[in-house]
N, C-alpha and C positions, 0 to 999 in steps of 0.2 A: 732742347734736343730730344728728337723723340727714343724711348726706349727699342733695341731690337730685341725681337726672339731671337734665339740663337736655332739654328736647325736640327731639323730632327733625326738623330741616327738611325738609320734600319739596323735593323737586329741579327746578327750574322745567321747565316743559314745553320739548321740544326743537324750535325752528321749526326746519323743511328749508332748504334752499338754493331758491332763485326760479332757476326753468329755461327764464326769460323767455316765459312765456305769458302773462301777464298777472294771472295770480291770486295772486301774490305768493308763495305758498306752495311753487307746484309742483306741487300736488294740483288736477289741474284735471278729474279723470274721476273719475265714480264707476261702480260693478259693480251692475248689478240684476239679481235674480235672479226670475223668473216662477214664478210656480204653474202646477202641470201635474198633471191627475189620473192620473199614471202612477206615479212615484217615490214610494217612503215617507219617512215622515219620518224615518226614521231613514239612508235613505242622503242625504237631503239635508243633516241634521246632519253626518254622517262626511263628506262632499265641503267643508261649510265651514268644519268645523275641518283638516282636510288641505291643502285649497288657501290659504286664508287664515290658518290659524294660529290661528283665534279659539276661544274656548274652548265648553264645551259649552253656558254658559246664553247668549252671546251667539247661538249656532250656533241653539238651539232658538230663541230669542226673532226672529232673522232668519226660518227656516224658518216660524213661526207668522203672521208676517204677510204674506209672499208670501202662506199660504195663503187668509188673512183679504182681506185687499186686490187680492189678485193680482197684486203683486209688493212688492218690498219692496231697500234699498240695500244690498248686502253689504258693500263696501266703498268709501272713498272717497281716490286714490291715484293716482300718475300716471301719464296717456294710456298710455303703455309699458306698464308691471305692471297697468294693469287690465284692455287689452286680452288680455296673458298667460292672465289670472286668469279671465275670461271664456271664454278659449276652453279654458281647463281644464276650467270647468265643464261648457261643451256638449258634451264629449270624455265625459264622466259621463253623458248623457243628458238635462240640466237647461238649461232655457232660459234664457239670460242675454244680457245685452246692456250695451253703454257708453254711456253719458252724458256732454254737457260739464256742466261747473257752473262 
C-alpha cells in the first residue's frame, strides 16, 4: 500500500498589532492612486511594483482601473506607510492621495 502525504495546512492569516486608532487592525489609511493622461502604463506599473512591492498582474490590474474609473486603491496600510508610500508616488509624477477607512 502506497504511503500518503498528509496535506499541507496554510498558515492562518497574520492580524497586526491595533495601534489604537480605532480600527482594530492598524490599517486605518488607504493609497489611491489617480489616472492622469501623462504617464504610461508601463511606468505606472514599474512605480507599483517598486514602491509597494506588489507583483506585476496586481501592478497592471491597479493601473487598469485608475485608468478605467479614475482612480483606483493601491494599497491599504497604516496612516504612516501610506502616507510614505504616497508621497513616493507623487515624487514619480503620479497622483496620489490618502484616505481614512
Amino acid at each position: 500500500m502506497p504511503l500518503v502525504t498528509p496535506p499541507v495546512r496554510k498558515k492562518s492569516p497574520q492580524i497586526r498589532p491595533d495601534d489604537g486608532s480605532g480600527s482594530g487592525t492598524g490599517w486605518d489609511a488607504q493609497v489611491v492612486l489617480f489616472n492622469d493622461d501623462v504617464n504610461t502604463f508601463e511606468h505606472v506599473i514599474a512605480c507599483l511594483m517598486a514602491i509597494f512591492g506588489h507583483g506585476m498582474r496586481l501592478a497592471e490590474k491597479i493601473a487598469l482601473e485608475a485608468h478605467v474609473h479614475g482612480r483606483a486603491i493601491a494599497e491599504v496600510e497604516p496612516r504612516e506607510q501610506a502616507e510614505k508610500h504616497a508621497a513616493a508616488l507623487m515624487r514619480q509624477g503620479l497622483g496620489a492621495a490618502v484616505e481614512s477607512i
